[in-house]
N, C-alpha and C positions, 0 to 999 in steps of 0.2 A: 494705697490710695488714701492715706492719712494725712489731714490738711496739717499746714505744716505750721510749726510753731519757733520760738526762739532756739537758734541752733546751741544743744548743751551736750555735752559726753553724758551717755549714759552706762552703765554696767551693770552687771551682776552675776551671782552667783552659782554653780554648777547642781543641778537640780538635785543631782545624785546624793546631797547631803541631807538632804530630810526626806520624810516619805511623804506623798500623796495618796490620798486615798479617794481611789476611784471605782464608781460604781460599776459593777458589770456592764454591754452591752451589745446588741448585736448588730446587724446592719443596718436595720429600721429603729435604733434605740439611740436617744441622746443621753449626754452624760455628762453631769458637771465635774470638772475637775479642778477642787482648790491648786490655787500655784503652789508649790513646794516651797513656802519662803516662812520662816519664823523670826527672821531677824527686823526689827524694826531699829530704823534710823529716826534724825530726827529731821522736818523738813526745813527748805529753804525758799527763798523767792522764789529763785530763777530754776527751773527742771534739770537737775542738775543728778551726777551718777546715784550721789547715794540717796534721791527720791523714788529710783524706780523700785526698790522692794519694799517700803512703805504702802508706795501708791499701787502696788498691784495689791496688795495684804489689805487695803481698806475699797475694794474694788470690787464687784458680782465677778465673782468666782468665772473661771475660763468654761467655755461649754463646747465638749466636743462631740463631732458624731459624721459619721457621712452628708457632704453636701447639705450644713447647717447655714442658716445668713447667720452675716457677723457687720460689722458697720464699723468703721475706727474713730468713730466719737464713744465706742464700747470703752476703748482704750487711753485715750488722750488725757492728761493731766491737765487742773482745772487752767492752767495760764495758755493751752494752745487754743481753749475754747474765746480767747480775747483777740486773735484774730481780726482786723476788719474784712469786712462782709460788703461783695456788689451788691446794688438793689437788682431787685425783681427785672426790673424793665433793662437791667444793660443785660441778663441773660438773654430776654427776650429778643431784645436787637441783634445779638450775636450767634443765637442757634440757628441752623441750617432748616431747612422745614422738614430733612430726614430727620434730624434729631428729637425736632418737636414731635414727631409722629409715633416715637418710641414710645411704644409703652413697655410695662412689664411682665418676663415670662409668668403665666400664670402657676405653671406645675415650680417652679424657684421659686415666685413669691409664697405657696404655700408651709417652705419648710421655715416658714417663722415662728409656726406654730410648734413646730418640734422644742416639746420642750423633756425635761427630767422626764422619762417614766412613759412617756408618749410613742405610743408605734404607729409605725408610718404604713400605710397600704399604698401610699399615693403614688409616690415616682417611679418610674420607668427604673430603677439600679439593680443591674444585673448583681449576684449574689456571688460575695470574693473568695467563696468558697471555692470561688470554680476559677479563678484567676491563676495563672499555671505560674506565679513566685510566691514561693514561701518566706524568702527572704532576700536582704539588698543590706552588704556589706561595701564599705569605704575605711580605706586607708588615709589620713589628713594627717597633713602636719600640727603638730603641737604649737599652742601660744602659749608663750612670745618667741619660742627660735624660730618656728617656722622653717626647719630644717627636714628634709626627705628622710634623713638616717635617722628622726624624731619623727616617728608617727602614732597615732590612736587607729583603733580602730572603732568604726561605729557601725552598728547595726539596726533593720530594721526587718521588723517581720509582721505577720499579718494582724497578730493579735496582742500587741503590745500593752493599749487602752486597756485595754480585757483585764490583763493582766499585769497592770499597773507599775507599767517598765517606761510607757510615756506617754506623751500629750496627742504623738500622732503616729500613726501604725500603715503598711500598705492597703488593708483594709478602706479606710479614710482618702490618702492619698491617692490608689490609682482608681479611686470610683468619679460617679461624675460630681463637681462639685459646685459652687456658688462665683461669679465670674469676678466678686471682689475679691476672690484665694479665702483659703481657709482661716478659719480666727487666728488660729496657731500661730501661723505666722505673720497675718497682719495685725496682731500686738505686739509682733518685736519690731513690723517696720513703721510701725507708727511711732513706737518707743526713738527706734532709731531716728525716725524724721524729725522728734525734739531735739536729737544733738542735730541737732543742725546741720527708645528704641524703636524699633520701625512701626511696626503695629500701632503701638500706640500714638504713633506721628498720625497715621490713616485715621485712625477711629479721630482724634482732635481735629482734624483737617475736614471730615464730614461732617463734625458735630457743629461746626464754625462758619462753615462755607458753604456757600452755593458755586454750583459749575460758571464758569465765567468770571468767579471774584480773584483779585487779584492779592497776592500775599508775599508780605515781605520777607526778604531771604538777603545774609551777608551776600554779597557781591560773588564772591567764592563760598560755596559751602558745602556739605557732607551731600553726596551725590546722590545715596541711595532717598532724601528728604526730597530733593528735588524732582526724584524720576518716581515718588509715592505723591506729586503733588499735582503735574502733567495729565496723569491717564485720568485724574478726576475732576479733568476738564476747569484746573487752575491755571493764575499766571503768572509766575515769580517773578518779584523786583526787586533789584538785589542795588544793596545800597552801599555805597565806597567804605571801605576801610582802611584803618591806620596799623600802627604797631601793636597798638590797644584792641583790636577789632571792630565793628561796628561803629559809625562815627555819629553821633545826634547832631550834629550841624545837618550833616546831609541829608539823615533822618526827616528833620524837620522842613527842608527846603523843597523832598520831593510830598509827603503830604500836606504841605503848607503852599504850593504849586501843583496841586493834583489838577483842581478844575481848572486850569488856568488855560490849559487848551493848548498852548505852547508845544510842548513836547510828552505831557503825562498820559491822562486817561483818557483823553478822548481822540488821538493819534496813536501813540508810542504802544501801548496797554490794548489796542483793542477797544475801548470805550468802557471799561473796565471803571466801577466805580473806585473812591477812594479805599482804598486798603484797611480792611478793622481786622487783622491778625498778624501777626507778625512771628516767623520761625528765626529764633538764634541760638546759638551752642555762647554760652560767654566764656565757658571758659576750656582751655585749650583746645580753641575752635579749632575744626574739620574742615581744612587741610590746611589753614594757615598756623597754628599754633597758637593764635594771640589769644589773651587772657584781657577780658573787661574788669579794669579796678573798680572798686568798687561809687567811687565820683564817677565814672562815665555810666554804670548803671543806675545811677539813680539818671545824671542828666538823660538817658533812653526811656527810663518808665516818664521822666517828664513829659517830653512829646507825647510817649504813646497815653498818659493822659489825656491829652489836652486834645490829641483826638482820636477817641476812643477806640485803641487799640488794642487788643487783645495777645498779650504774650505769650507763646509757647517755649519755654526754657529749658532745651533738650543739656540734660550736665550729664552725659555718659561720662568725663573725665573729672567732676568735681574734686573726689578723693583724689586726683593725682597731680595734685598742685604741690609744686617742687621745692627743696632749698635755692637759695640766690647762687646762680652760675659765676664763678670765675673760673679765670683762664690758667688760674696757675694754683690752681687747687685743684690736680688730678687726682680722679679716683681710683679704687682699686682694681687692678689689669683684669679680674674675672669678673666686674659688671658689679659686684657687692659691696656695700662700704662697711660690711663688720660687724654693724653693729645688730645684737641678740640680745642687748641687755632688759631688764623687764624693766619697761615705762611706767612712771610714779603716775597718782593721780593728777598731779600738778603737770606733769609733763603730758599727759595725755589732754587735760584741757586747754592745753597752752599749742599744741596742735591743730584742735577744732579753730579754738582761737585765732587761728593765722588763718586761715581759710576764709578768701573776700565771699562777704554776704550774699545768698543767691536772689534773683528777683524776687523768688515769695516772700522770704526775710525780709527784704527792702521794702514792698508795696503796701500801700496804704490805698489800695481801691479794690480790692482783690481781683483784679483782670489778670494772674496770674496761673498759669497751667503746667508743676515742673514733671518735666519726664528722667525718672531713674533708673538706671538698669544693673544687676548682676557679672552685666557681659565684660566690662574692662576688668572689675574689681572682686569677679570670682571667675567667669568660664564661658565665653559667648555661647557653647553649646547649652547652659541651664537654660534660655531662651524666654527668662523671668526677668521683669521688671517692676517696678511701682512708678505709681499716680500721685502728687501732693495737687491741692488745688481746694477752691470751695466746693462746699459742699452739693448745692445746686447743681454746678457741671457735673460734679463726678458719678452720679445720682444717672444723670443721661450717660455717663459715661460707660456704668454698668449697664444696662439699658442694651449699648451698642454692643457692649462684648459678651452680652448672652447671646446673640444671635448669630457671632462668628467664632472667634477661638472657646468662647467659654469658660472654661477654667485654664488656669496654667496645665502644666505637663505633671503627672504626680508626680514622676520617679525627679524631675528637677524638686520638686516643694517637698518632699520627704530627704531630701538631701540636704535642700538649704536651710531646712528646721533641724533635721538633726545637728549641721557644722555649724550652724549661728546661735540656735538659742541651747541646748541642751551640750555644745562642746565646750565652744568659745567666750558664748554671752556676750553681752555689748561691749565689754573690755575686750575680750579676744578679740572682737572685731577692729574695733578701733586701732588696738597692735597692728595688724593685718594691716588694715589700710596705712600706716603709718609708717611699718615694712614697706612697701608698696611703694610708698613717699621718695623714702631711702634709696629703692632700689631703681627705681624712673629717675631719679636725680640720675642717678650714677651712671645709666642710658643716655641722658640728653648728654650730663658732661663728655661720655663718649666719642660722642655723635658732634657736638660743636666744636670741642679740640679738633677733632677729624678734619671738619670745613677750616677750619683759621689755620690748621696747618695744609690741607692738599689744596681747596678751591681755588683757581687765578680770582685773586682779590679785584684785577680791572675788570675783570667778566662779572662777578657772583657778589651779590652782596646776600646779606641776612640777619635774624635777631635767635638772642639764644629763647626757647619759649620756657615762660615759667607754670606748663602746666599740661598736659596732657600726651601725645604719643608722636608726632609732628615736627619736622624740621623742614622750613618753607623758605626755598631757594628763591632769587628774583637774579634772572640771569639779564644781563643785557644783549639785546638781540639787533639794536643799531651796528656793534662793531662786527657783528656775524659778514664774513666775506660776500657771502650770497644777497645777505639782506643792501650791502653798502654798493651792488653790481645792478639790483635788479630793483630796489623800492623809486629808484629817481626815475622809472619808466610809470610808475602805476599813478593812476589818474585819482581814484577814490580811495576812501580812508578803508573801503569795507576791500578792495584787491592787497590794499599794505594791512590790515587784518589778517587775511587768508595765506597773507607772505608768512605772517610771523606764528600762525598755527601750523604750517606747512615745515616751517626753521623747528620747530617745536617737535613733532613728528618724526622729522631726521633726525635730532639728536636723540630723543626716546628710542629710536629701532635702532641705531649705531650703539648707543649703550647695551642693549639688551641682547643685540648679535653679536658684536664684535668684540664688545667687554665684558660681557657676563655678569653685567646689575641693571637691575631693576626699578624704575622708580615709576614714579604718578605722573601724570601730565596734568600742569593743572587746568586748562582748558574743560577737561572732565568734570570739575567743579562747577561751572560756572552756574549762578541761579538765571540767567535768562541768554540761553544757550544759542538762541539766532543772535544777539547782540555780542560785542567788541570781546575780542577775548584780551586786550589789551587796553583797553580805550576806559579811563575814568576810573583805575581798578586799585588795589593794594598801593599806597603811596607810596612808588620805588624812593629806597633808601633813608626813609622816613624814619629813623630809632628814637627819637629823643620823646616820645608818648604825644606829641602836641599834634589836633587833629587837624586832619587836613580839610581847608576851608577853599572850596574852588571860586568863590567869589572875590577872595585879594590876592587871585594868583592867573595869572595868564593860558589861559588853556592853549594845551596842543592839540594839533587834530591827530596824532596816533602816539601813545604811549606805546613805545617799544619793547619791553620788559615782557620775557619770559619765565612762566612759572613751573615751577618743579615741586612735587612732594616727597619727603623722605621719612619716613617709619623707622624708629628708634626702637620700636617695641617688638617685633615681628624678628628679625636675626638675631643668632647667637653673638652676644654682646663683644668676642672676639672678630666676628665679621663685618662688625660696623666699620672700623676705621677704613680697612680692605674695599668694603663696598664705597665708602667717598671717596677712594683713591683712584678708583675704576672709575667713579663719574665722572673724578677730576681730569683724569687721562682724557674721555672723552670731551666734555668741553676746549680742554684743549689742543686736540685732534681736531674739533670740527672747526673751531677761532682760527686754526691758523690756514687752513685748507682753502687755496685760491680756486 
């Protein structure tokens, strides 16, 4: 939950080389723990790797203890504190009046007081004495090869703090704790939110909205946002997109036409006022792939300026923004490109570097809220994520999550402290993610060679995506036999809809029965799920980035194009081509079938 700052690589060093000295304690006891750092660097501008042993060495000392508050302005180096700041009154406009009603738990607000030397009678924490693990080993791979046959082991047990072996022990972890995660480790993810999930969509979505508000959603997007946005009695508007995703022309034309009575809010919507939140993935959006450069998100946070819209910037894929795809640069036949070698400091900032600025980066009004998560880029079962955002919301934010999940899961936040801060450190990490980089190149090039060599080119078109887990097919469903026998009888646009969800249907169960692959329909995506599953959607055959503008173009009344998703990430990277030859077969099975 660390408001976010200039994205910079940060690093450092493995704790294990100096000692700490930490004072005894016991359940009810807190305990400062100097960081283990004696090297001083010298500083720079911009927060940059070798700031963070400095800045933690002239910083109040780390304090740890069972279920202690911690804050990540504890943490933050003096340039993230320069952030711009909403005023007061645009929270006020934008809280739900669930949000405003939160207050805080009182038995959590209390352990503020815990301090050095303090015992605590107060909370309810059962006593870890009685906790049936003594200890919690992992096997990891080593950084920078990140190879299986190169592994560490690391350890945890109950009295580690005690015993001055680490920062955080099971003890700490699996008791109950403070619902912004432990200090521990929200100083490395504040550290890390200076380089630059579901739950948490819910909790944003109540803090925001009242039942009845309407919220804006790509046209197509991540299903599970759509179906946590439904039962609490919202109304997605999903707005066209390009090869780029999200398009601000159209942006701007449906809340720039909201009141207008035409076809928005006061017909189409329900009577649903003008929309002030807005949910998008920018980059290797969910399920179409596409990646917002960084001109189309500034021109998006423009509108949502101008009226006063509030962004929610879910980047489960951020880290996995790829090299540039060609077609005759195949990669290595087991999915890997090789390289193990250990990344310079130059080469690791020149990484961060490449990666298009997120909205928080970009804004200058702070209406920004980004959602992070563990799940792509360590393990969807950790079921940990973080918050960037101002200060203000996140304040409510905690608020909401003392009353339902409360703290993360220990045994994830004793895992992902020991592999991130006490293994790896912020370099290891960043290898990882850059591994990571390497190895989803290597997956998509897979996966698109697959399409440009099996798909019928007249049937399927698509783009190769430069960023996340997604390969998003647009079939055409005009030449489909059935569709060209049976659409010249149908009267309305909503009967030749239901033709081409129907065409859509059949070829998903013919693939899955008959051929033995699997994909996504993309109708499943849709943000406003009674509306066109075709009609005003992804701009079939659109590659060249230029956004699609429907006021100097001729509308049709049924966009024919059917959508498919394909998952690079999920098969063994020798089954990818296999599986697109299987769809290919089917498409062309079903094309030619009178």
């Amino acid at each position: 939950m660390a408001p976010h700052a200039e994205e910079a690589p940060v690093f450092r060093t493995s704790p294990s080389k100096t000692k700490a000295q930490i004072e005894a304690t016991t359940d009810t006891t807190a305990t400062a723990v100097p960081d283990p750092i004696t090297q001083l660097q010298p500083t720079v501008t911009r927060f940059r790797h070798d700031d963070v042993l400095p800045h933690r060495e002239s910083s109040t000392p780390l304090v740890t203890g069972v279920a202690l508050f911690s804050s990540a302005d504890m943490f933050k180096s003096p340039g993230a504190k320069s952030k711009p700041k909403a005023s007061k009154s645009f929270y006020n406009s934008h809280l739900s009046r669930e949000a405003k009603a939160r207050k805080s738990s009182s038995l959590k607000g209390a352990m503020k007081y815990l301090t050095p030397g303090t015992i605590s009678l107060c909370g309810g924490l059962p006593s870890s004495e009685y906790f049936p693990f003594e200890e919690l080993s992992f096997d990891i791979p080593t950084a920078p090869e990140f190879n299986s046959r190169q592994t560490t082991t690391i350890k945890s047990r109950k009295h580690d703090v005690t015993e001055g072996k680490s920062s955080i022990d099971l003890n700490i972890a699996l008791n109950y704790g403070q619902s912004m995660g432990p200090p521990q480790l929200l100083r490395y993810l504040t550290e890390h939110t200076e380089i630059g999930n579901t739950s948490a969509l819910d909790i944003a979505l109540r803090m925001l909205c009242e039942r009845g508000d309407a919220v804006i959603f790509e046209e197509y997007s991540f299903s599970s946002a759509i179906e946590t946005a439904l039962p609490i009695g919202l109304v997605p508007v999903g707005i066209k997109m390009d090869s780029k995703g999200l398009c601000a022309k159209d942006l701007e034309h449906v809340l720039g036409n909201w009141d207008s009575g035409a076809c928005f809010g006061t017909t189409k919507y329900g009577g649903a006022k003008r929309p002030k939140v807005m949910y998008t993935i920018p980059t290797g959006q969910n399920p179409t792939g596409a990646t917002q450069d960084e001109q189309r998100r500034k021109d998006i946070l423009a509108v949502c300026d101008k009226y006063d819209v509030f962004v929610i910037e879910d980047e489960p894929y951020y880290f996995l923004q790829m090299e540039e795809y060609s077609s005759k640069a195949r990669q290595h036949n087991d999915g890997t490109n090789g390289s193990t070698k250990k990344s310079t400091t130059e080469e690791l900032s020149a990484f961060i570097d490449s990666l298009v600025p997120s909205y928080l980066a970009l804004s200058t009004s702070g209406n920004v809220l980004r959602l992070d998560s563990f799940s792509k880029i360590i393990a969807p079962g950790s079921r940990t994520g973080w918050v960037t955002g101002p200060a203000d919301l996140l304040e409510r934010f905690v608020r909401a999550s003392e009353y339902s999940a409360q703290n993360p899961s220990g045994f994830s936040m004793v895992a992902l402290y020991k592999l991130l801060e006490e293994e790896w450190g912020h370099k290891g990490f960043l290898q990882w993610l850059q591994t990571l980089r390497h190895e989803y190149s290597a997956r998509r090039d897979g996966i698109v060679s697959a399409c440009e060599e099996y798909l019928p080119k007249d049937i399927v078109q698509f783009d190769a995506p430069v960023a996340g887990m997604f390969q998003w097919l647009r079939v055409d469903g005009s030449k489909h036999p059935v569709w060209k026998e049976r659409s010249s009888g149908l009267q309305t646009e909503a009967d030749k809809r239901a033709l081409l969800i129907e065409l859509e249907g059949e070829i998903f169960e013919h693939a899955a029965k008959k051929n033995n692959v699997v994909v996504a329909r993309g109708s499943w995506f849709l943000a406003e799920k009674d509306a066109s599953a075709v009609e005003n959607t992804v701009t079939n055959g659109q590659t060249n980035g230029e956004e699609h503008n429907g006021e100097n173009e001729k509308e049709v009344d049924v966009d024919t194009t059917i959508y498919f998703r394909m998952t690079f990430a999920a098969a063994p990277h020798d089954k990818i081509a296999e599986a697109v030859e299987r769809f290919a077969e089917t498409l062309n099975e079903e094309f030619r079938e009178a």
